[in-house]
Each structure stands twice: as structure tokens, then as C-alpha cells.
N, C-alpha and C positions, 0 to 999 in steps of 0.2 A: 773788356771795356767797349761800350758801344761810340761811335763818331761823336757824337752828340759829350759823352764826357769828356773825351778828348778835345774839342771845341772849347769848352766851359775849362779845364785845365787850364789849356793854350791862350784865352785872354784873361786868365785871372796873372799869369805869367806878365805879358802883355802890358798892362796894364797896371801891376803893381812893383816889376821889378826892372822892368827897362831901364838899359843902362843909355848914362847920358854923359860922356867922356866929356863933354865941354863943360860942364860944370862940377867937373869932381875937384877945381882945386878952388873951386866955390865955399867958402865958410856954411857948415849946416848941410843938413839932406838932399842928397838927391836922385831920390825915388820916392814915391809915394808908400806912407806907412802903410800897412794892411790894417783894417778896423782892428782884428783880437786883437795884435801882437802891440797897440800902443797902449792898451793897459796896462801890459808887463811891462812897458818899460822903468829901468830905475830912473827916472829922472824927473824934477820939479816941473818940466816946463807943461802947457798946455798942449791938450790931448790936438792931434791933428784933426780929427775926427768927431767930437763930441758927440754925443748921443743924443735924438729925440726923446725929449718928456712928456711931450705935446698926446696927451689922452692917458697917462701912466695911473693907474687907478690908485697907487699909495702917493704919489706927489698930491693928485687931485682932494686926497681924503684928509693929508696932513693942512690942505691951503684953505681946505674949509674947516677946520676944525682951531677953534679958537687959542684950546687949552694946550694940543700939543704943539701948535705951531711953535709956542715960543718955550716950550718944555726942555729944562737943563738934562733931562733923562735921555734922549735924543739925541743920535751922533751927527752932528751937522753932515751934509750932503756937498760933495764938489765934482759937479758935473763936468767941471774941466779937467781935472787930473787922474792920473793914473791909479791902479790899486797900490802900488808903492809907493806914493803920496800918502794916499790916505794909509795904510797900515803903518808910516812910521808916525803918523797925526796920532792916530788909535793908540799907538804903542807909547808916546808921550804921554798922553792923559791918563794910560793904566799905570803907569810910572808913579805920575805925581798921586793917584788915589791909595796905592802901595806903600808910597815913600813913607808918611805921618804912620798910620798902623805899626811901620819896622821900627819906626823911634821908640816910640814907646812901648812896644814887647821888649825891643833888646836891651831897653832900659830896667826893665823890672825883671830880667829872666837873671837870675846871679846861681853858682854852686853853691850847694846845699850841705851837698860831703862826694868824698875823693875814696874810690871804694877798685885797687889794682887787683883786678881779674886773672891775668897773666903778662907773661914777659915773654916779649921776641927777641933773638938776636939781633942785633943795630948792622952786623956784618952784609945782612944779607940782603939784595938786592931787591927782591919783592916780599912783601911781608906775607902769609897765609891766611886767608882767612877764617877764623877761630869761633870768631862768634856769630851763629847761627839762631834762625828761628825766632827774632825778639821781634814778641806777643805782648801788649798793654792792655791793663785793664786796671778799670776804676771802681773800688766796691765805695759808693753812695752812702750806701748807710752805716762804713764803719770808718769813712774818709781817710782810705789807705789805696795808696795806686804798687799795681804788682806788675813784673815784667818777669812775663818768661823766658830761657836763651839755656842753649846750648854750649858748651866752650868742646870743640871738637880735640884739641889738643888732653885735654885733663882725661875723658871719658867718654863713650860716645854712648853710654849705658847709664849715663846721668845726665837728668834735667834740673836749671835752677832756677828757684824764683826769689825775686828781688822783691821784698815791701819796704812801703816809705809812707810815710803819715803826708797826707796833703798840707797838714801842718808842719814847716820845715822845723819850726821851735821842737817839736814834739817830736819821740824815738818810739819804736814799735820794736819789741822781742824777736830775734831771730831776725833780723834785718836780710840776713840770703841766707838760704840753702839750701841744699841739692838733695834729689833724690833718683836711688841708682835702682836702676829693674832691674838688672842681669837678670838673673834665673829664675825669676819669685814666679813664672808662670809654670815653672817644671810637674807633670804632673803626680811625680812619685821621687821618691829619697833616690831610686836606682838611675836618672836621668843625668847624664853628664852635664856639668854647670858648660863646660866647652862648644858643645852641641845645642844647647838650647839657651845661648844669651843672647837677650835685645837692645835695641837702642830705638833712640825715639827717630821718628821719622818728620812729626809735627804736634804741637800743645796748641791751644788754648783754652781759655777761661770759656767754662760750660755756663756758671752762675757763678753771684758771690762766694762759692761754697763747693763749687769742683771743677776739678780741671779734665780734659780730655785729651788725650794723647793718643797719637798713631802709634804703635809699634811694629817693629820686623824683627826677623830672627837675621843677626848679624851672621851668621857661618853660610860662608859663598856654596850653594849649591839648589838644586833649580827646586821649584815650587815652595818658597821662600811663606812662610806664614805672617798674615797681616793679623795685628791686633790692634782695637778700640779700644780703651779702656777708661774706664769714670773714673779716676781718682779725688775721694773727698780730704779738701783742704787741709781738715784736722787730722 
């Protein structure tokens, strides 16, 4: 460090942190805030320091401007207060335009149907978790929504998919079912099912009409085979 930073250290010291024993059983501060550090402050009161606006090219542009001066879209300005003023200001008014939206989704969202997947032991102190992989998707033109998923405990060599008519009134054939790769890639009758089963590794919805799956060869041993595979719907 050359003299000169040291100087410029030594009265920023000086200057902003000088202590002053007669007035420390003074109600309120005594030392001078530093300009950053009063914007962090958590507190309502007024900045010690405010800022100049005087030439600020967006204050000057909102003061001449008729339509956004008084524009509801526009998060009012307080030139006196902290960022933690204003972010719990901000944080109020995202509240209240959230609040009306959750009434009324959580008002119309109700269950449709009760569909048990599997069952944990209650014994156990952290439950496992089972289900894996859930992929959404919406076929438009035959308004049925599917979900893909995994149940890691049943099979890890089967994927399932769940359809449901967008119409809760309405039922759709085969509402789940799974389907299991194990070995179906094996390339001859003589290939152990033991040595060449898969499991998926990820799905989703290619089109309305195929699905796409990762696969690997489950048997722990190194240069492990990755497979893409298009499965069609029907």
C-alpha cells in the first residue's frame, strides 16, 4: 500500500468512527453513519445521509413526463429511507396483489379422485423418497393431462403414467399404468435378463403421441450403456 492509501484509510477511520465516551450514555448515535452502510440499516427511521437527485436523469424524465408521473404501475420512490424500508413496502404490496389470485384458485381447486400409490411404514422416522421423475403434460386436442413418475420402491425397471380427462365429470380407460423395460433391449434369446436390465433414468412427453425415456443398464459395473428411446403412446 502506498502512503497516500494509508492517509485515505486513516481519516475515513477518523472521521466516521471516532469514539466519543461523553456521549455514549446519550440516547441515539454516536458516531457518524457511513453513507453505504445506512441503507442496510433495518430500520424506519430517516436516512442520515440522503442522497442527491439534483441532475438524476430518471427522476428528471419521470418530472417531465405527464403520464408516468402519476402511473399506479410505478413503485413510489423514498428518498429518505433505507433499502429495508422500502423492500418491506415492496414486500406488502406483492402480498396484497397475491392475496385475491390464492382466494380464488384455492377456492375452485377441490379432489377429483384418491388414487394410493404405496404405503410407508408410520414406525419410521424419515420417510424415503419413492416417487420420482413427475413429468406433466397436456394432450390439447384430446383434453387429458398425463403424468409421468417413477415409484422407486415397486420397480426401478418401470415407468408409470397417470391420465385424467380435463373433465373431472368424465373417466378415461386405463387411468395408470406402468410399463416395465427390463430386458426388451437384449439382442438375442442367449443374453442374460440379469446382465442386461434397465431402468429409466428420466421420461418425458416427446408429442401427444410419444414418450421419451432415458435408459441405463442397472448391473453396477463400469461403461454402463445409455439408452434414448421413443416410446409410442399406443
Amino acid at each position: 500500500m502506498t502512503q497516500k492509501d494509508i492517509t485515505f484509510v486513516a481519516d475515513f477511520l477518523t472521521e466516521h468512527f471516532n469514539e466519543a465516551p461523553e456521549l455514549y450514555n446519550r440516547k441515539g448515535k454516536y458516531f457518524n453513519v457511513e453513507r453505504v452502510g445506512q441503507y442496510l440499516k433495518d430500520e424506519d427511521d430517516d436516512l442520515v445521509s440522503p442522497p442527491n437527485t439534483e441532475g438524476n436523469q430518471w427522476f428528471n424524465f419521470l418530472k417531465n413526463s405527464t403520464h408516468l408521473k402519476e402511473s399506479p404501475l410505478l413503485f413510489p420512490y423514498y428518498p429518505e429511507k433505507s433499502l429495508h424500508f422500502v423492500k418491506r413496502q415492496m414486500e406488502r404490496v406483492i402480498d396484497q396483489c397475491l392475496q385475491k389470485p390464492a382466494d380464488v384458485i384455492g377456492k375452485s381447486v377441490h379432489q377429483a379422485v384418491c388414487m394410493p400409490l404405496y404405503k410407508t411404514s408410520e414406525s419410521e422416522d424419515s420417510t424415503p423418497q419413492l416417487f420420482k421423475l413427475p413429468f406433466l403434460w397436456n394432450d390439447k386436442t384430446s383434453n387429458i393431462h398425463y403424468v409421468l413418475f417413477t415409484i422407486l420402491e415397486s420397480s426401478i425397471s418401470k415407468i408409470h403414467i397417470l391420465r385424467r380427462h380435463t373433465d373431472t365429470s368424465r373417466s378415461v380407460s386405463n387411468g395408470i399404468l406402468a410399463v416395465e423395460f427390463g430386458n426388451f433391449l437384449n439382442n438375442s434369446i442367449s443374453d442374460s435378463s440379469d446382465s442386461r436390465c434397465y431402468s429409466c433414468l428420466d421420461a418425458h412427453f416427446y408429442d401427444d403421441e410419444t414418450v421419451t425415456v432415458v435408459l441405463k443398464e442397472s448391473v453396477e459395473q463400469e461403461g454402463k450403456e445409455r439408452v434414448l428411446a421413443q416410446l409410442p403412446l399406443s
